[in-house]
C-alpha positions as CSV (number, residue, x, y, z in Angstrom):
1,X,0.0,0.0,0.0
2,X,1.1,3.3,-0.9
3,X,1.5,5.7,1.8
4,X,0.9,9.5,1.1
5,X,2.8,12.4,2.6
6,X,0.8,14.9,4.0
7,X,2.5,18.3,2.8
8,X,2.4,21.5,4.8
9,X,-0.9,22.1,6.3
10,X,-2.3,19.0,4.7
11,X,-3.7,17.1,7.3
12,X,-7.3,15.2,8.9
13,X,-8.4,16.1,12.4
14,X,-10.1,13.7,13.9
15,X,-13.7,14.5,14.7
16,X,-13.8,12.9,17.9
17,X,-10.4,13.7,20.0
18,X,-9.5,16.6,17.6
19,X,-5.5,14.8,17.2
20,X,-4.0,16.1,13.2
21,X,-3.4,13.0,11.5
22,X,-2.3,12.3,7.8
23,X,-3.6,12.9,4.8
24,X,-3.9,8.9,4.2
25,X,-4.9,7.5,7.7
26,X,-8.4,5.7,7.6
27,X,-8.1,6.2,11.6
28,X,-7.1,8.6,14.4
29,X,-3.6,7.6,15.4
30,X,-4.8,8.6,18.8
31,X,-8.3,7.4,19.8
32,X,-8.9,5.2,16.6
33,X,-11.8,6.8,15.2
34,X,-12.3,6.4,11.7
35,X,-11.7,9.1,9.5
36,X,-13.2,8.4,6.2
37,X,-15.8,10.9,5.6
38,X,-13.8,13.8,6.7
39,X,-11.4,16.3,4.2
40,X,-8.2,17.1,4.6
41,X,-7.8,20.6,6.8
42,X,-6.2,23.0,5.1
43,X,-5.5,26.7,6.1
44,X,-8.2,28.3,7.2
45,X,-9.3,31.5,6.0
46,X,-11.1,34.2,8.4
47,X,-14.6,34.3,6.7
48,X,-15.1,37.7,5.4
49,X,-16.3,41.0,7.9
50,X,-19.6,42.2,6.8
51,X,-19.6,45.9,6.5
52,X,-20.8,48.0,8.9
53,X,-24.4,49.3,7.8
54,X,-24.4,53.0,8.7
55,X,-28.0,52.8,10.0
56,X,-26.8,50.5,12.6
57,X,-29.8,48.6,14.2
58,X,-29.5,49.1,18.3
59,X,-30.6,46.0,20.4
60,X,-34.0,45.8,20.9
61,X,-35.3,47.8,18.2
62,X,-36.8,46.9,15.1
63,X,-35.9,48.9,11.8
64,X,-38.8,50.4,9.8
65,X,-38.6,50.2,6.1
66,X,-39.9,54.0,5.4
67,X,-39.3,53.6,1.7
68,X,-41.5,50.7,1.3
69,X,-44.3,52.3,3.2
70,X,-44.0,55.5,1.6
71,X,-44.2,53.6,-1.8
72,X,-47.6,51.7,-0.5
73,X,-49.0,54.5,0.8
74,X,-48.5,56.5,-2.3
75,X,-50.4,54.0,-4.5
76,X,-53.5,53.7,-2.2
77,X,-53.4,57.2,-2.0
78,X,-53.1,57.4,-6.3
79,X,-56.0,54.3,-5.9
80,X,-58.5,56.3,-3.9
81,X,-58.2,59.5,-5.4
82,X,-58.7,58.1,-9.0
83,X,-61.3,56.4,-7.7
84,X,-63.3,59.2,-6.2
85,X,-63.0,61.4,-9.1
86,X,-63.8,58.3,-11.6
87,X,-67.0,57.8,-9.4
88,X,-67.9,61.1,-8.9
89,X,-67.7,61.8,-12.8
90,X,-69.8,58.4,-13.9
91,X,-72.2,59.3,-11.0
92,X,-72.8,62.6,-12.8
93,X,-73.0,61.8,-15.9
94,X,-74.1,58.5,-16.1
95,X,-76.8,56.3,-13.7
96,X,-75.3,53.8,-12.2
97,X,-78.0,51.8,-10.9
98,X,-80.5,52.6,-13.9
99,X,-81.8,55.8,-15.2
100,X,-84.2,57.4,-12.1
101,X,-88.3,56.5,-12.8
102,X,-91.1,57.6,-10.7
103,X,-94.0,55.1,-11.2
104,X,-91.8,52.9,-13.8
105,X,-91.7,55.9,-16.2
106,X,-87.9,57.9,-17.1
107,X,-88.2,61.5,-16.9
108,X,-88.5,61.9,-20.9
109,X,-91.9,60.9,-20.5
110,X,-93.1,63.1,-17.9
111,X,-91.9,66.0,-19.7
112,X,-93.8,64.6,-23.0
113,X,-96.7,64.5,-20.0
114,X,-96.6,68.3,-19.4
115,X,-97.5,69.3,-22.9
116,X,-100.5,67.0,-22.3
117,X,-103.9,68.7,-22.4
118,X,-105.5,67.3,-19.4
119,X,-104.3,69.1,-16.7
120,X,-104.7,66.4,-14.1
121,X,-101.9,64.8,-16.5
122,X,-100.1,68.0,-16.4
123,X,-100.0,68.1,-12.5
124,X,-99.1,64.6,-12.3
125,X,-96.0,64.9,-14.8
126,X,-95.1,68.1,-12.7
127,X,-95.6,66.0,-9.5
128,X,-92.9,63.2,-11.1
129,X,-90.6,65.7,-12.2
130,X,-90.3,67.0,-8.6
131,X,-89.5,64.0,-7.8
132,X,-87.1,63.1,-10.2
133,X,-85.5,66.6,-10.3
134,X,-83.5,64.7,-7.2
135,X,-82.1,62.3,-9.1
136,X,-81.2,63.5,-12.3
137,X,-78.1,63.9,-13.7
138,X,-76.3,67.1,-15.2
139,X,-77.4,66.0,-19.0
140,X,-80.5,65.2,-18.4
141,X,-81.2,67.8,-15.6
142,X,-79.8,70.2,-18.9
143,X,-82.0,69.1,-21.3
144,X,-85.2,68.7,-19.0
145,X,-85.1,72.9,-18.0
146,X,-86.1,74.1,-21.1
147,X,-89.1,72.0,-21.0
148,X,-90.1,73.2,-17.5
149,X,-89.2,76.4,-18.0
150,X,-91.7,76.2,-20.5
151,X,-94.3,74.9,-18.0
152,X,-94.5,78.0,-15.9
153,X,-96.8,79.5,-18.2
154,X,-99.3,77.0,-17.7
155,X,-102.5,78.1,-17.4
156,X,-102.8,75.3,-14.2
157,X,-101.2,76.7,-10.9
158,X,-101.0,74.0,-9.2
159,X,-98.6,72.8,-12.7
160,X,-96.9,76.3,-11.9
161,X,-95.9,75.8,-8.4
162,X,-94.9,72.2,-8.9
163,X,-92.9,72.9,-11.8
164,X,-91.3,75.6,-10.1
165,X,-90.4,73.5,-7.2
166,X,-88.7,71.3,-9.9
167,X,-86.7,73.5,-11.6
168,X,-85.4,75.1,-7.4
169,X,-84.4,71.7,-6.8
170,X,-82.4,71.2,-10.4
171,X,-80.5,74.2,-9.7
172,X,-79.7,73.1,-6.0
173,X,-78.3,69.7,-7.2
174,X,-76.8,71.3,-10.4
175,X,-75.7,74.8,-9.7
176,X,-74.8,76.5,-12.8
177,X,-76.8,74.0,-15.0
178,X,-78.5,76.2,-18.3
179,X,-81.0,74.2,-20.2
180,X,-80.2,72.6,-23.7
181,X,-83.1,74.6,-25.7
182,X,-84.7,71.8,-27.9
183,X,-87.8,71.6,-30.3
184,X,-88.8,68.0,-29.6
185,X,-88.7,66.4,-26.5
């Protein structure tokens, strides 16, 4: 059998009694443990320093990453206000949950109701338009003035007083709003 020299630093420690032994012993010289399993120790190199972080953490306290939360907070922020100002603009312009009706009827045909020549049709459409005048949106609260405006001539002043009541609450939910003049409703 061929026996190998172990060369500077070239050695096995043994695992159990910690003796050096050669590079080609099978077992501790010393104790007799085997040594087959185990590599050859060579010189051993000081594992690397870490570098000091400047935001050293002290004992006991737990670091906070600021950046991450600022990043999260920004996009709920960025979330909620886009979608506030997405709903407020659909819920102005567009119905939501349907267009408003007062007994199953939109408001177009009310104000086809006030040109009517019964007046207990006429009261009733300005009774729904009232109503209605709640819930409308800024188109539709635009295009329904004129035809009110209209309406205050009525001969009918229980029409007037309703119709006026309509067209105070359309410029309380819509302040600003001018009617769209139109020839047909």
């Amino acid at each position: 059998m061929l026996m190998m020299s172990a060369g500077p630093g070239e050695s096995i420690r043994c695992p159990k009694c910690g003796v050096p032994n050669t590079i080609a012993a099978y077992a501790c010289a010393r104790c007799g443990a085997s040594l087959l399993g185990t590599g050859p120790i060579g010189p051993r190199m000081p594992k690397p320093a870490r570098p000091a972080r400047p935001d050293s953490i002290e004992p006991g306290r737990i670091p906070i990453p600021w950046k991450k939360i600022a990043l999260v907070a920004g996009v709920v922020v960025t979330f909620l206000l886009g979608g506030w100002v997405g709903l407020s603009w659909a819920v102005e312009n567009r119905y939501p949950f349907g267009e408003p009706k007062y007994d199953s009827r939109p408001a177009s045909y009310w104000v086809v109701e006030l040109q009517n020549d019964d007046v207990y049709l006429r009261r009733r459409a300005a009774l729904a338009l009232v109503t209605l005048s709640t819930d409308l949106n800024r188109p539709d609260a635009e295009t329904t003035i004129p035809w009110l405006e209209r309406a205050l001539s009525d001969h009918d002043e229980k029409v007037r007083v309703r119709v006026q009541a309509a067209l105070d609450e359309l410029a309380r939910q819509h302040p600003g709003v001018s009617g769209r003049r139109q020839t047909e409703p």
